[in-house]
C-alpha positions in Angstrom: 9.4 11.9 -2.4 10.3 13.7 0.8 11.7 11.2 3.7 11.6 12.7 7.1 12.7 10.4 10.3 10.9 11.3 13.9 12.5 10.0 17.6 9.5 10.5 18.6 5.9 11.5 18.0 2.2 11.1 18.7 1.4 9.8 15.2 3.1 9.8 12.0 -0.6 10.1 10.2 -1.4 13.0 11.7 2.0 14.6 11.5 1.6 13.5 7.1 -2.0 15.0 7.4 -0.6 18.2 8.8 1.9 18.3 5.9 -0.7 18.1 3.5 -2.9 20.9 5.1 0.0 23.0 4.8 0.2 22.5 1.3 3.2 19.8 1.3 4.3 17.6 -1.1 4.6 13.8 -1.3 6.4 12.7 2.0 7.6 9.3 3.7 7.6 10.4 7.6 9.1 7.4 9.9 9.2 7.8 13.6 11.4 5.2 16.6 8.6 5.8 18.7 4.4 6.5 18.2 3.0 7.9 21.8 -0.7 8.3 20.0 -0.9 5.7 17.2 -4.1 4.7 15.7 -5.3 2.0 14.0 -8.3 1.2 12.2 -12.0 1.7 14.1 -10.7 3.4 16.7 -8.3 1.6 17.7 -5.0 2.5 19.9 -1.3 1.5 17.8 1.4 2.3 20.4 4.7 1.9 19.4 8.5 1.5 19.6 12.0 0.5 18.2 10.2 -3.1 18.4 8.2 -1.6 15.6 8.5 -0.1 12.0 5.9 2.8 11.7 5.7 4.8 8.8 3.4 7.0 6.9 3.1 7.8 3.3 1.6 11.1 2.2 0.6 12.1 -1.1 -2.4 13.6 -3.1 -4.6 12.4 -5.8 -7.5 13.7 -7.6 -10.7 14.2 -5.7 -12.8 12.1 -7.9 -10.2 8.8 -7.4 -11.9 6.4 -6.6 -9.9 4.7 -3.2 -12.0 1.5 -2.9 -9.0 -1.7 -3.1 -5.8 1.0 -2.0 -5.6 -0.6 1.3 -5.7 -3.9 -0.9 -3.1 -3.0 -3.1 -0.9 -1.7 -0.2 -1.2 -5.0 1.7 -0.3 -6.6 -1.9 3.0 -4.2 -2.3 4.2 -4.6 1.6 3.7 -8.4 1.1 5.2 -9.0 -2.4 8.5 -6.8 -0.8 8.9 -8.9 2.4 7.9 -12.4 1.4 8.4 -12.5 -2.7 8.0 -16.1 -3.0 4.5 -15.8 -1.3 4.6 -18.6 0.9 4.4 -17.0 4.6 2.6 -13.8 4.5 -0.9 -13.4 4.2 -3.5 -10.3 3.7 -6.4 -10.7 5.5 -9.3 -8.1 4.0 -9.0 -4.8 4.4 -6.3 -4.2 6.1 -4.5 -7.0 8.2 -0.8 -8.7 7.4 -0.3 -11.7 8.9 3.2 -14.1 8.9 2.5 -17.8 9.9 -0.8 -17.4 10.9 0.0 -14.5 13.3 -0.7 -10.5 13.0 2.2 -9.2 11.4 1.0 -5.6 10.9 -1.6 -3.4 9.4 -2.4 -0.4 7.6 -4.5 2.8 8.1 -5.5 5.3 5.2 -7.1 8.4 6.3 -7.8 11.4 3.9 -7.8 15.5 4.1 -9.5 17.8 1.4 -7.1 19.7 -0.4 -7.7 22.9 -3.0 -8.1 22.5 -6.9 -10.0 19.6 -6.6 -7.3 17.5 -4.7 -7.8 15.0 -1.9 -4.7 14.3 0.5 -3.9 10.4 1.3 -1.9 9.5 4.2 -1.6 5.7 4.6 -0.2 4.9 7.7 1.8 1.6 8.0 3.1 -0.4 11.2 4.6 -3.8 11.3 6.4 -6.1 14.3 10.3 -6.0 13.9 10.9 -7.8 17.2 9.4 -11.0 18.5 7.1 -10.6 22.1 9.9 -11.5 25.6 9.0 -14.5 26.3 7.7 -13.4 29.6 5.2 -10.7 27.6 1.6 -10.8 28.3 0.1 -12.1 25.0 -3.9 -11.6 26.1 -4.0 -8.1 24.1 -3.1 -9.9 21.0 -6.3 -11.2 19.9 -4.8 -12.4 16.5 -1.1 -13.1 17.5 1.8 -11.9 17.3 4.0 -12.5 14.5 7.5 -10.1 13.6 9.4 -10.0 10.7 12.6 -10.8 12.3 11.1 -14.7 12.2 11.1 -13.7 8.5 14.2 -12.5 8.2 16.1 -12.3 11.2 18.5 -9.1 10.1 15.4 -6.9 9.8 15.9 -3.4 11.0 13.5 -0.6 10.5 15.8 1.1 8.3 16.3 -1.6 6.2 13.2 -2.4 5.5 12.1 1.1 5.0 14.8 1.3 2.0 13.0 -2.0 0.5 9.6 -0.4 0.9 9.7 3.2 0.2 10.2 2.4 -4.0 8.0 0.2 -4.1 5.1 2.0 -2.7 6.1 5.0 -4.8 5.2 2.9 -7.9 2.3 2.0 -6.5 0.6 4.6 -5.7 1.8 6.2 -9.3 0.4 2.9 -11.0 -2.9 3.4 -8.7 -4.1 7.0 -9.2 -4.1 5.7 -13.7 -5.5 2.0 -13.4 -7.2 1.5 -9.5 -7.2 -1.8 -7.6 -7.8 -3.9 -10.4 -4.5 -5.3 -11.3 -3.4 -6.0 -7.8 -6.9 -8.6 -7.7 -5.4 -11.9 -8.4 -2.1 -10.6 -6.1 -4.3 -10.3 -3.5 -6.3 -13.7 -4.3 -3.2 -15.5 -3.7 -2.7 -14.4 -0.1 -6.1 -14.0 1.0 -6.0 -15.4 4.4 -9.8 -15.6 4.6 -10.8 -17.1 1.2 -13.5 -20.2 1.4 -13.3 -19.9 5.1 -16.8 -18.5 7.4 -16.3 -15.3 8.3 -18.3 -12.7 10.3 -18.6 -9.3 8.7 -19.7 -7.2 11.7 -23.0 -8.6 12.6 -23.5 -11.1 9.4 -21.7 -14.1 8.8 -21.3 -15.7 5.7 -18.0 -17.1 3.6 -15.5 -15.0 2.1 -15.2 -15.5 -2.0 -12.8 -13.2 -2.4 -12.7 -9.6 -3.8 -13.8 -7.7 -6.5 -12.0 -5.6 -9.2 -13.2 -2.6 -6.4 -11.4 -4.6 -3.5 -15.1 -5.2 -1.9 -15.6 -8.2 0.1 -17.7 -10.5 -1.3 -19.8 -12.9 1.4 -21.8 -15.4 0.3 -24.7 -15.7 2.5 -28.2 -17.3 2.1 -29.4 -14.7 0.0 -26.4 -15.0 -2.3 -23.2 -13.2 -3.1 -22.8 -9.6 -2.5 -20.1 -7.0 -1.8 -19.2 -5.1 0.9 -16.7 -2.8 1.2 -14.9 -1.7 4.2 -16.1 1.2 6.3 -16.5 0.5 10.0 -17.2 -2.8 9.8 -14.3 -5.7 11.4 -13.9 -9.1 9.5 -13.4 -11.6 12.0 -12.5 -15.2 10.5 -14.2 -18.2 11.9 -13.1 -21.5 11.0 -9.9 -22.8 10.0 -8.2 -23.0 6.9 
């Protein structure tokens, strides 16, 4: 896999997306600084050297099936970072946390490619740095949490070098088997488990997911899935 390092851009996942428009290969694109980020539904992901962003670009067949990657990217990132399991958390589809604080979160976004190819870019940001202590912390609905609580030598480089095999295995073991083996990882750091939840407009209790990576709420009428899309998963009660 290609690894390509950026000072500065607007966005690493359009700058992977580009690359596999223009009929790239598999690619690991870093950048010090994101002037454009995005995150998921819309939302803006500015960054700096406070901040590891990274993008991994690759394709897969057409007819994959992508329901769980997110999932079993969360699973990967976590299981590198915090092996024993004991301090980071995934919260459905997309969210890290550390301690009970937004750690980081990922964005997958797709192009159509020729001979029945689809190009994946999954996009990638966590905290490095702890907030000043003067910072304004009424943007961060979820908290704040950086790996250097985790691990307080934690550079973006390093941590790229952890991360960068591990995802390539991944995504290799994904495009044969799907999300299904990475379903009782994920169980054992699902931040919202038992807990009420609100899945856009419906609340209910999270029970989990299924070997698709859907959501499944329990509500009144019973248990059903539900898988990502535009909708947000806002937890709340406590553990």
């Amino acid at each position: 896999m290609e690894r390509r390092h950026l000072a500065e851009c607007g966005s690493t996942n359009t700058e992977a997306l580009a690359h596999l428009r223009d009929g790239g290969g598999p690619l690991l694109i870093s950048a010090s600084r994101q002037t454009a980020g995005r995150g998921r539904l819309g939302r803006a992901w500015q960054s700096d050297d406070a901040a590891l962003t990274f993008s991994v670009a690759r394709s897969f067949p057409a007819d994959l099936d992508l329901s769980g990657l997110s999932l079993a990217v969360g699973c990967t990132v976590a299981d590198t970072l915090d092996p024993a399991g004991e301090r980071v958390r995934l919260k459905w589809p997309n969210d890290l946390f550390l301690d009970g604080a937004k750690l980081g979160g990922i964005l997958i976004e797709t192009v159509p490619l020729p001979a029945d190819r689809r190009g994946v870019v999954i996009g990638i940001g966590l905290n490095l740095q702890p907030l000043p202590a003067d910072a304004d912390r009424t943007a961060f609905a979820s908290g704040h949490a950086a790996l250097q609580t985790l691990e307080p030598a934690a550079s973006a480089a390093a941590t790229l070098d952890r991360l960068a095999p591990a995802l390539r295995g991944m995504l290799a073991d994904f495009e044969t088997l799907g999300f299904a083996p990475w379903q009782a990882a994920f169980a054992r750091r699902d931040l919202a488990a038992g807990r009420r939840v609100r899945l856009g407009d419906q609340p209910g209790i999270a029970r989990g997911v299924n070997a698709r990576g859907e959501l499944l709420l329990e509500t009144a009428a019973g248990i059903a899935p539900c898988s990502g899309g535009e909708l947000s998963l806002r937890l709340e009660s406590s553990p």
